[in-house]
C-alpha positions in Angstrom: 51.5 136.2 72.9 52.7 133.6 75.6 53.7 131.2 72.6 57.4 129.9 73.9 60.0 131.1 71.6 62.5 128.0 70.2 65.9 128.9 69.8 67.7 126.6 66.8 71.4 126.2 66.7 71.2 127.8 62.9 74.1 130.0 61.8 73.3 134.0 61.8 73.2 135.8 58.3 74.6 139.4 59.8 75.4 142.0 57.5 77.3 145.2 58.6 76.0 148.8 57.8 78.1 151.1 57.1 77.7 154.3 59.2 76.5 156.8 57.0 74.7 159.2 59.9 76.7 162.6 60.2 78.2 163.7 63.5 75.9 166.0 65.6 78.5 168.9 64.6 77.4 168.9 61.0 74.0 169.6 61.9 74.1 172.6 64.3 74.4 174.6 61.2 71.8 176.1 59.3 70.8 175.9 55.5 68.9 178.0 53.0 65.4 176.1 53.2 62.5 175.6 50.4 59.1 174.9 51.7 57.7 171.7 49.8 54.0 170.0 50.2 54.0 166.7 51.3 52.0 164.3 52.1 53.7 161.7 55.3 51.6 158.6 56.1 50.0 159.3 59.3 52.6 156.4 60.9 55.5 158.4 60.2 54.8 161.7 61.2 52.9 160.2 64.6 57.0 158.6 64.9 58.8 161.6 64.3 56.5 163.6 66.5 57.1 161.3 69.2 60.7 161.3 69.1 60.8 164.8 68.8 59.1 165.7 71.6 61.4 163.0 73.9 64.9 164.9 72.4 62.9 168.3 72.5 63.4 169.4 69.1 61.2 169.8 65.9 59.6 166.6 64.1 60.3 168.7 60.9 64.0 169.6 61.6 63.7 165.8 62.3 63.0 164.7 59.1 64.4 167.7 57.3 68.0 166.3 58.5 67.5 162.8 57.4 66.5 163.7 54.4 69.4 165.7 53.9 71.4 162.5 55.6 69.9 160.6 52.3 71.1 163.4 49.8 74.9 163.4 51.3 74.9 159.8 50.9 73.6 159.0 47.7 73.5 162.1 46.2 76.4 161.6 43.5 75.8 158.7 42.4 72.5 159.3 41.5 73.6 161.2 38.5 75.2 158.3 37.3 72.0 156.0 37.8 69.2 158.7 36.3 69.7 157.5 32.6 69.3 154.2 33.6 65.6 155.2 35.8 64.7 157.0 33.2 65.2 154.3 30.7 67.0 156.6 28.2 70.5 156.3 27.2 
């Protein structure tokens, strides 16, 4: 771990991310809700609790909201794109 670290003069490769997170406004509000099984890997859900408990919230309303994050983003064009996972057409 003390290995010293050499710094090249190589050019970066960034790429920008478009912001795709909704505002905190958008998720004070409060949806019908299904109750699923499923099964987290134990990393995950040790992450979620963690942050959780340091914003004082719910690990599940945690990963409930990205989730729904996921959905509003690609959510429509997933229609388009099922024939093609499917393999029919």
């Amino acid at each position: 771990m003390n290995a010293k670290i050499k710094y090249t003069n190589e050019p970066l490769k960034a790429k920008v991310v478009r912001d795709f997170l909704p505002p905190p406004e958008q998720l004070a509000f409060r949806e019908e809700g299904v109750k699923v099984t499923l099964a987290l890997s134990k990393k995950s859900v040790d992450f979620f609790k963690s942050q959780a408990e340091k914003h004082h919230t719910q690990y599940q309303r945690m990963i409930r909201r990205l989730v729904d994050s996921y959905v509003d983003t690609y959510g429509e064009s997933s229609s388009r794109h099922s024939s093609r996972a499917t393999g029919k057409q």
